[in-house]
C-alpha positions in Angstrom: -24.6 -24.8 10.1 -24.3 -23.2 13.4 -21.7 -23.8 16.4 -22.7 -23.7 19.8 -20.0 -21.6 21.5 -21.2 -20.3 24.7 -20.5 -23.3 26.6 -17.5 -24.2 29.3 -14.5 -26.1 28.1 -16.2 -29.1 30.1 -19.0 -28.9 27.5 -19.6 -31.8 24.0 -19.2 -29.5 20.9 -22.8 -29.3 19.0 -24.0 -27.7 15.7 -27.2 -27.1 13.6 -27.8 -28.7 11.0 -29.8 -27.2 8.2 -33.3 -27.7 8.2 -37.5 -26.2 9.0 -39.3 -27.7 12.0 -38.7 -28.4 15.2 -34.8 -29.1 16.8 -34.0 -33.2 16.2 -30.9 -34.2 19.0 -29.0 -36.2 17.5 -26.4 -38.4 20.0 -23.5 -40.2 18.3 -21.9 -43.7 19.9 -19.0 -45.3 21.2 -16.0 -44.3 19.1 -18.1 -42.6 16.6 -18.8 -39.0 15.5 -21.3 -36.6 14.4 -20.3 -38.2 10.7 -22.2 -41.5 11.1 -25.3 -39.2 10.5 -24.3 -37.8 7.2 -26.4 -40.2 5.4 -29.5 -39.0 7.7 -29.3 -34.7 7.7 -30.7 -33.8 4.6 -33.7 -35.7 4.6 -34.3 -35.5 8.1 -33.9 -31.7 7.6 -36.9 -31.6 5.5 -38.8 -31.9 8.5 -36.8 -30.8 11.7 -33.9 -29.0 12.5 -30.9 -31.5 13.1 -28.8 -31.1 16.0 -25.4 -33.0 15.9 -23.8 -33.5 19.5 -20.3 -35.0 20.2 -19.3 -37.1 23.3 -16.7 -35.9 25.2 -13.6 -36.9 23.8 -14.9 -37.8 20.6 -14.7 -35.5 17.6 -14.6 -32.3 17.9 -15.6 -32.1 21.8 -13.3 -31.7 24.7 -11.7 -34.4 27.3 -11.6 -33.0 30.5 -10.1 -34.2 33.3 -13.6 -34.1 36.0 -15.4 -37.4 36.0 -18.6 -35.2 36.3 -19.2 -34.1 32.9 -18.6 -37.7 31.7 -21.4 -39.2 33.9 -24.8 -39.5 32.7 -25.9 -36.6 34.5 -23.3 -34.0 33.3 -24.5 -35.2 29.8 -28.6 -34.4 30.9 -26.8 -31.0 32.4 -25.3 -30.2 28.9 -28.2 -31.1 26.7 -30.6 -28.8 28.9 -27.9 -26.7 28.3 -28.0 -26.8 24.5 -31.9 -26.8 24.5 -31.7 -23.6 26.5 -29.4 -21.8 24.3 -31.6 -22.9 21.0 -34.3 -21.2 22.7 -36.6 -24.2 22.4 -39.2 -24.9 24.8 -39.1 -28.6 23.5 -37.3 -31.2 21.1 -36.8 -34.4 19.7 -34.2 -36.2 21.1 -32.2 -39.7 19.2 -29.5 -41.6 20.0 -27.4 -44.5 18.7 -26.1 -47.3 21.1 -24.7 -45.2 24.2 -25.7 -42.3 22.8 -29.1 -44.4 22.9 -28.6 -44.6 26.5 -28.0 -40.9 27.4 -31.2 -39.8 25.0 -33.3 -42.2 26.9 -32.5 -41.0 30.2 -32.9 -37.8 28.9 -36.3 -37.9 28.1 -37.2 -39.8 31.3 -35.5 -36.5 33.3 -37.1 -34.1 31.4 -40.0 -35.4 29.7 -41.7 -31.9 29.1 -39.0 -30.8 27.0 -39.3 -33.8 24.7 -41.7 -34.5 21.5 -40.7 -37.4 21.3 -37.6 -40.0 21.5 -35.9 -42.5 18.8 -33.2 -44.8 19.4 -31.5 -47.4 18.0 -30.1 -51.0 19.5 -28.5 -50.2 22.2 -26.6 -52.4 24.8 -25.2 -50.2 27.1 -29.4 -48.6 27.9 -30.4 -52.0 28.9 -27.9 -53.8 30.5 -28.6 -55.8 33.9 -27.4 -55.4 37.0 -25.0 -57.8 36.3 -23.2 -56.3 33.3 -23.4 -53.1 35.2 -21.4 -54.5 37.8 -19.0 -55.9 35.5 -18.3 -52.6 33.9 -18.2 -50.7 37.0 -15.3 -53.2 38.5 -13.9 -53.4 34.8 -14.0 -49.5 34.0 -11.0 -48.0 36.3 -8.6 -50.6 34.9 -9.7 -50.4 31.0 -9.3 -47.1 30.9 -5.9 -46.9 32.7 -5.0 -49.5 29.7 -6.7 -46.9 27.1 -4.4 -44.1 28.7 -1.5 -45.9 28.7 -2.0 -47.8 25.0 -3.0 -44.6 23.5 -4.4 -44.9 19.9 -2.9 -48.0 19.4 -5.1 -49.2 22.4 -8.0 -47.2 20.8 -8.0 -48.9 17.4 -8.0 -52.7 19.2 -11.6 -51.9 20.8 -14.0 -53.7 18.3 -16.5 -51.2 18.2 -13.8 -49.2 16.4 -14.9 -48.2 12.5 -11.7 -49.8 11.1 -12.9 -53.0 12.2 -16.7 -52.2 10.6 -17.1 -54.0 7.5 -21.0 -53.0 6.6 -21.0 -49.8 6.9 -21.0 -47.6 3.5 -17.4 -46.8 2.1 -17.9 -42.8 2.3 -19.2 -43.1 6.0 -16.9 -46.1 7.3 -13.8 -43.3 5.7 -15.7 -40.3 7.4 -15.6 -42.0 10.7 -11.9 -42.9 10.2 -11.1 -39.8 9.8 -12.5 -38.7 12.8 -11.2 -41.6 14.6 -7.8 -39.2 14.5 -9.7 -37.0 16.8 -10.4 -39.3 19.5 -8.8 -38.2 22.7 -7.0 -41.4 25.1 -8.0 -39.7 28.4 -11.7 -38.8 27.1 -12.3 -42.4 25.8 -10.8 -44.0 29.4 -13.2 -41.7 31.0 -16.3 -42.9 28.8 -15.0 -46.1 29.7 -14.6 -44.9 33.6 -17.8 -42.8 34.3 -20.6 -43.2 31.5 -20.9 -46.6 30.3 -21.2 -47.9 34.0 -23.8 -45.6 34.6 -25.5 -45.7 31.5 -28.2 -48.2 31.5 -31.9 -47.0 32.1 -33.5 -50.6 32.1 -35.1 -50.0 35.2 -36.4 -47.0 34.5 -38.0 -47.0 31.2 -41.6 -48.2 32.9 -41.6 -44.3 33.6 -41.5 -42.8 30.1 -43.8 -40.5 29.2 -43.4 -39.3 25.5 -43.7 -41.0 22.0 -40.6 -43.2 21.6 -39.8 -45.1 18.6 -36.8 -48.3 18.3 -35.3 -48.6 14.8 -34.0 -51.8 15.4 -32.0 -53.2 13.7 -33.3 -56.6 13.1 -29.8 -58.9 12.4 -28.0 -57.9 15.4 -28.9 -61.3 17.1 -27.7 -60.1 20.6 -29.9 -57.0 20.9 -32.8 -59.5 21.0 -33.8 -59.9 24.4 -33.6 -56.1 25.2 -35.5 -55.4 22.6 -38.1 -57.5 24.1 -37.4 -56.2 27.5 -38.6 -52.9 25.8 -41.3 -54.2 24.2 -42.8 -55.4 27.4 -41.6 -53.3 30.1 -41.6 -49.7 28.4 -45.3 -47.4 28.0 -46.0 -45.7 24.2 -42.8 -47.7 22.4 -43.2 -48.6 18.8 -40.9 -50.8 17.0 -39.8 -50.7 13.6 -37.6 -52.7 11.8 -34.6 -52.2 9.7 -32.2 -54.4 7.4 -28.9 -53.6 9.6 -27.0 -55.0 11.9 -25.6 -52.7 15.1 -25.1 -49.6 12.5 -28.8 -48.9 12.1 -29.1 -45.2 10.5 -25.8 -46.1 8.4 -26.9 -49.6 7.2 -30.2 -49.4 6.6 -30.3 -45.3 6.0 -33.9 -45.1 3.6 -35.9 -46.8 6.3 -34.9 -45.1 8.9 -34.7 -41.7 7.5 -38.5 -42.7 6.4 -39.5 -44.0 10.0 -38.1 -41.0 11.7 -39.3 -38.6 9.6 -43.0 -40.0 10.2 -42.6 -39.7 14.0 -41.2 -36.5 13.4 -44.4 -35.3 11.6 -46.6 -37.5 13.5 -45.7 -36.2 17.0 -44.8 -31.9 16.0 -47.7 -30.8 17.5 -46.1 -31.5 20.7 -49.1 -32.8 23.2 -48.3 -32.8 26.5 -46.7 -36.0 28.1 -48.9 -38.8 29.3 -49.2 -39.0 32.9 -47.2 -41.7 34.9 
């Protein structure tokens, strides 16, 4: 397992993962850590070299106090960054729920440095205009609250893991432990500068590389975006898995199986399809 250390103090903390094959991104969500994919590393590693990456205030990363490195495109700045320092000319990216979000843009930015993209249900990538503007008016305030409330503040969010209850027992307790690592002022400025900013619905017409949705198929709410993706975005394919929101954590065999077939399916790396 290997650190990246050369970054500035502005910079998510990363590592590599053991594994053969080409580098595998992997994003973490809201309130999560790089230990929601402990059920996925060692299989995926069989085919691609896992990279684990930390939002800012979350884990082991940094909270700085610049809004810029918490916006979506400090968070394209530091994965080029990453990709630069691994010395690959291209990668896979993933990401789970706003994590989701930033991998999506990613490979929309910089879609000749990407084999192809997985992602899971993921709200915050396809919100409206409407939900957009709610978060933008709501952000400033919420996160004030987050600073002020602390952890105690923190642990009443319901995406929180002590409020998961489907989760497996040795990853729901990995992630509470690493809940103790959550920074206040990082998490207010997730709150403040990349959820607002986050959503690539109208984008996603423009993508270029292989994606693939693991959806999770019993988180009712996630419906009509996955449909929205269905419809509106080019070389998606969906596949199914028995989980609710926590996708790779509930339903871990499928989606260790599906990803490792796009993995293999899409190594070669062919170039991009035109827009």
């Amino acid at each position: 397992m290997r650190r990246g250390g050369r970054g500035p103090v502005t910079a998510p903390a990363w590592e590599v993962h053991p594994g053969t094959g080409p580098y595998l991104l992997l994003v973490h969500g809201f309130l999560s850590s790089r230990a929601q994919w402990a059920p996925n590393l060692a299989l995926l590693g069989e085919v691609c070299r896992p990279v684990t990456l930390e939002l800012l205030g979350h884990g082991r990363s940094p909270a700085p106090d610049q809004d810029v490195p918490y916006k979506p495109e400090g968070y394209m700045a530091a994965m080029e960054a990453i990709r630069a320092e691994l010395g690959a000319e291209s990668w896979f990216v993933c990401g789970y729920s706003l994590g989701g979000a930033l991998t999506i843009r990613y490979a929309l930015t910089y879609p000749q440095r990407v084999l192809g993209q997985v992602f899971t249900n993921s709200m915050s990538a396809f919100a409206d205009a409407v939900q957009m503007k709610q978060w933008s008016e709501s952000g400033p305030q919420s996160g004030d609250a987050i600073e002020r409330g602390g952890m105690p503040a923190i642990e009443r969010i319901p995406v929180h893991p002590k409020h998961a209850r489907r989760l497996p027992a040795d990853v729901r307790d990995a992630l509470l432990r690493d809940t103790k690592l959550l920074d206040p002022r990082g998490v207010a400025n997730t709150i403040r500068h990349t959820t607002p900013e986050a959503s690539v619905r109208a984008d996603i017409g423009t993508n270029r590389v292989p994606a693939l949705l693991a959806c999770g198929r019993f988180e009712k709410r996630f419906v009509p975006h996955r449909r929205f993706a269905e419809a509106h975005m080019p070389r998606l394919r969906v596949v199914e898995m028995d989980a609710g929101h926590g996708v790779n954590m509930q339903d871990a065999a499928r989606f260790n199986s599906a990803v490792a077939e796009f993995i293999t399916t899409h190594a070669n790396g062919a170039d991009p399809t035109p827009v």
